[in-house]
C-alpha positions in Angstrom: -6.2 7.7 45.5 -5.7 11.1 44.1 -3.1 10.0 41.8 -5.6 7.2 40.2 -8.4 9.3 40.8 -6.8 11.3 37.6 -5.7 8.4 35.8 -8.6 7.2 35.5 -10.4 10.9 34.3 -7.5 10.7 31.7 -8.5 7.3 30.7 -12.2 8.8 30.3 -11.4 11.6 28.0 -9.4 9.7 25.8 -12.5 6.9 25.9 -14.8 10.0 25.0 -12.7 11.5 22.7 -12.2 8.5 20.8 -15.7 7.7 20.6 -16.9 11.1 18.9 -14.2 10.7 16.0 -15.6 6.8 15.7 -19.2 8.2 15.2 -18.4 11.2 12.9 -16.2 8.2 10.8 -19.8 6.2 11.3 -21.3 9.8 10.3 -19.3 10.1 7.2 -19.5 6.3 6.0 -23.6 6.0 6.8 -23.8 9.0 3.9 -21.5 6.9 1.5 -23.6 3.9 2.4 -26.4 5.2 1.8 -25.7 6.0 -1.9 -23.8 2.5 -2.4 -25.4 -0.1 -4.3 -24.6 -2.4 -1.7 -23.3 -1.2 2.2 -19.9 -1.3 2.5 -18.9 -2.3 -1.1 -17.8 -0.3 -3.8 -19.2 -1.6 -6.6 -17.2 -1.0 -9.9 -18.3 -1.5 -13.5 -15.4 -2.6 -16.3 -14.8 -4.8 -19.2 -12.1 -7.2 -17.8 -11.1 -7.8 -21.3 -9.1 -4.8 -21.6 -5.4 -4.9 -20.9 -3.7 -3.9 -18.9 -6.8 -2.1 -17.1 -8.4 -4.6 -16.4 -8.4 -8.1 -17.5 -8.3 -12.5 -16.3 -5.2 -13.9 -15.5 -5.1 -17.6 -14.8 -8.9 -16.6 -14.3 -8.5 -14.3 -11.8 -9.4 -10.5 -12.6 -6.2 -8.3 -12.3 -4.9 -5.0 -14.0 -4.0 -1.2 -13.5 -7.5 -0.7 -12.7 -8.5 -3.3 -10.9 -5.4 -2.7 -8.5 -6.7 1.1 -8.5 -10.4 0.4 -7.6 -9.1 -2.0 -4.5 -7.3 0.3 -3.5 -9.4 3.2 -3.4 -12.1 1.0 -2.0 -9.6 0.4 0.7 -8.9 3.9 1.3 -12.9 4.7 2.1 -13.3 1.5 4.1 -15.0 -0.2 1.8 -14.1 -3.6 0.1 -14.0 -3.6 -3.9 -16.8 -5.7 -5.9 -16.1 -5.8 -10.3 -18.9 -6.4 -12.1 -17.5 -7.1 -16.0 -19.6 -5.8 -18.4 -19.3 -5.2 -22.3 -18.2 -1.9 -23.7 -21.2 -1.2 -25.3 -23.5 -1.2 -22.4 -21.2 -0.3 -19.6 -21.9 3.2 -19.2 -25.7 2.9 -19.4 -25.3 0.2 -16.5 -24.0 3.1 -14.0 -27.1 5.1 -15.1 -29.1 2.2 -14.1 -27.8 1.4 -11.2 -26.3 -1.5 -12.1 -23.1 -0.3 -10.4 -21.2 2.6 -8.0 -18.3 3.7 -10.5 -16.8 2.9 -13.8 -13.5 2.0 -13.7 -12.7 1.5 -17.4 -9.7 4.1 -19.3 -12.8 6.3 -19.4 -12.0 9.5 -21.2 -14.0 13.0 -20.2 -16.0 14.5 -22.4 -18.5 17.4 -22.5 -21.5 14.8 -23.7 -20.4 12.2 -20.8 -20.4 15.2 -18.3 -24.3 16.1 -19.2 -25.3 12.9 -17.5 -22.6 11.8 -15.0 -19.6 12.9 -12.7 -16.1 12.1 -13.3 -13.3 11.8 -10.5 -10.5 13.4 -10.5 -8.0 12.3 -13.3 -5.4 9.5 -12.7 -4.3 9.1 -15.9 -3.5 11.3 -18.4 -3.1 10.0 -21.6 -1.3 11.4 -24.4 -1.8 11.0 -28.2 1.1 9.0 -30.3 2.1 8.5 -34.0 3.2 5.1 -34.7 5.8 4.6 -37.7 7.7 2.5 -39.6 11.3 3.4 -37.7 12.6 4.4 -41.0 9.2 7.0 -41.7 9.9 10.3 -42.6 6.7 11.6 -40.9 7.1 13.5 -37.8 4.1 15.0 -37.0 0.6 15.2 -36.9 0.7 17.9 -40.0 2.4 15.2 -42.5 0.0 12.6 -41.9 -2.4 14.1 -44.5 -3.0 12.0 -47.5 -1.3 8.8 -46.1 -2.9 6.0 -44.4 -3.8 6.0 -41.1 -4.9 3.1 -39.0 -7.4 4.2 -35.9 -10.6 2.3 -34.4 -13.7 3.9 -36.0 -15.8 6.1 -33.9 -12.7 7.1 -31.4 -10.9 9.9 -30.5 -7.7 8.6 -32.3 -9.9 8.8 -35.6 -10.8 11.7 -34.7 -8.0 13.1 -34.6 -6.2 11.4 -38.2 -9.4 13.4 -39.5 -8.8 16.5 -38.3 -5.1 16.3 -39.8 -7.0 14.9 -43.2 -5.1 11.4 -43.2 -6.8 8.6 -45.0 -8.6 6.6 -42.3 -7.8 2.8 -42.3 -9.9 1.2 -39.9 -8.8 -1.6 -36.8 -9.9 -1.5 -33.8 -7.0 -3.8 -32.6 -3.6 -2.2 -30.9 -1.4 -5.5 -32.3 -3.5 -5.6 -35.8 -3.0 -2.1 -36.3 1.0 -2.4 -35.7 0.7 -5.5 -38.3 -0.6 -3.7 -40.9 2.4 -0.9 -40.7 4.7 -3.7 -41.0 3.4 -5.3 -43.7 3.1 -1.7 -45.5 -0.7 -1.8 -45.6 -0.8 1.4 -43.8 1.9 4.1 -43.2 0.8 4.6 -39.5 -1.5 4.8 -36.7 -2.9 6.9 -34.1 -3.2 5.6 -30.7 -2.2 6.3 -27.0 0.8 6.1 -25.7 -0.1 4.1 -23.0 -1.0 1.6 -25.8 2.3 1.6 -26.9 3.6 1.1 -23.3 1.3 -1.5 -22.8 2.3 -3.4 -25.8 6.1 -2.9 -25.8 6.3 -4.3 -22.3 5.5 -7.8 -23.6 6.2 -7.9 -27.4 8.8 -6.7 -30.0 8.6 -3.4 -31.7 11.3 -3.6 -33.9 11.2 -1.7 -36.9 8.8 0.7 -35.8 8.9 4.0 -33.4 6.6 5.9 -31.5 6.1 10.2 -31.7 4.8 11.8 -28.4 2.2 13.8 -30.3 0.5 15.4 -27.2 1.7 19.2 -28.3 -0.7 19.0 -31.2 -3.4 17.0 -30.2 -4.3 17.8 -26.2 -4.1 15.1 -24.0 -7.1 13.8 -22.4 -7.8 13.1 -18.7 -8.8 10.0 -17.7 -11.6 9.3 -14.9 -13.8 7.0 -12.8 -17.3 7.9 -14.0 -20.2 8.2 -11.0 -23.9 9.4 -11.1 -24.7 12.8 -10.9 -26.4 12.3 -7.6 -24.0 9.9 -5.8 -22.3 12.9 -4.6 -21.1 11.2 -1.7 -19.4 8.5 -3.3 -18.0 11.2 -6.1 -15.9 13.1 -2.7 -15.0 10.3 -0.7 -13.5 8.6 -4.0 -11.7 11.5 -4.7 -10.4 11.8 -0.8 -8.8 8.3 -1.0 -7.4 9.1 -5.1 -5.8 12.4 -3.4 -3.9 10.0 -0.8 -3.2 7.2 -3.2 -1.6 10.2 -6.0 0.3 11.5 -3.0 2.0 8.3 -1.5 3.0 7.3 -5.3 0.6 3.8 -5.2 -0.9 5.3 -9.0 2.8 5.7 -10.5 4.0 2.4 -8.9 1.1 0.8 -10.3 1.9 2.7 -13.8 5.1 1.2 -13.6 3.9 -2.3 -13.0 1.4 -2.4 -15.7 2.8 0.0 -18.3 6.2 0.5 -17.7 6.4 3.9 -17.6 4.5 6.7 -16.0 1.3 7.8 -17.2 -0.2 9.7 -14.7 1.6 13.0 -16.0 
């Protein structure tokens, strides 16, 4: 009697014990859920047009992005819910709480940060000179005067301006590459995840790519919350810290890039 007498005790701690972690997990989610759009979803804002974050394939919605927002989602207990949205109006639908988080290559910037939170960064992306292979450019500082190809209004113009290069302008990563090769322009500025990206699935031959990211600063790259989802903003972060630390962000770098960009 004495011996189940204690097994049974045993068998009640462990019961009780168990139960106070359950209800400060129920504790922890009920603040979460409480700021979600809808309980027990994460809902995340992105174009779905834009690949290799996050685009349709065979008309289901995949990419680096996508993968990364399931399984963050995942990590918090909560199941993943895109929303696609166009560029133009995808940042305004976070501030009107259209959804949780923007997934979406979103780059921080002091203006962004006035109205909204950003995670913490799981990409960082780095600045790259695109050339003719046989180009005697080889950095930044002997672009001025040429042409350079960069979407208007982006950091990549940006930064052909700030090195005075003539501005040519595409908004189109496989356009821009055309117009080296046909000797329309005598490079471009882009990212060199871009170049990953591209150079995974089509030729490059006859041009090269310059890691320009000693004299233009790379930029971090975020999931963007509002500034009073404070909840969502940590417990997002929790399950990036987890998902940087087992390597699931550099595998999925590899499997959509073909390199890693998280560094």
């Amino acid at each position: 009697m004495k011996m189940w007498k204690k097994v049974l005790l045993t068998l009640a701690a462990i019961t009780l014990g168990t139960s106070a972690g359950i209800s400060n997990v129920y504790a922890a989610s009920s603040k979460v859920n409480s700021e979600l759009k809808q309980k027990g979803e994460l809902t995340i804002g992105l174009e779905g047009t834009y690949s290799p974050y996050s685009y349709r394939k065979n008309n289901k919605l995949t990419g680096f992005e996508v993968d990364l927002g399931k399984a963050v989602a995942k990590e918090m207990g909560l199941k993943a819910k895109f929303i696609p949205s166009k560029w133009d109006s995808l940042v305004a639908g976070l501030g009107s709480g259209k959804y949780d988080v923007v997934m979406n290559n979103i780059t921080q910037t002091p203006e962004r940060a006035k109205k909204y939170n950003f995670s913490t960064p799981y990409i960082k992306s780095r600045y790259a000179l695109i050339l003719p292979k046989d180009s005697k450019i080889k950095d930044l500082k002997q672009i001025k005067g040429k042409k350079i190809v960069a979407g208007t209004g982006t950091n990549n113009a940006d930064v052909v301006k700030k090195y005075h290069g003539t501005l040519v302008p595409s908004s189109d990563f496989s356009n821009s590459l055309a117009m080296i090769k046909q000797g329309r322009a005598e490079g471009t500025v882009n990212s060199r995840e871009a170049w990953y990206a591209y150079s995974k699935k089509h030729s490059t031959k006859g041009l090269k790519m310059i890691d320009v990211s000693s004299e233009a600063k790379p930029v971090n790259i975020s999931a963007l919350f509002n500034k009073n989802d404070k909840a969502i903003q940590a417990s997002y972060n929790q399950a990036l810290k987890k998902l940087q630390k087992d390597g699931t962000i550099k595998k999925l770098s590899q499997k959509y890039f073909g390199a890693d960009i998280t560094e």
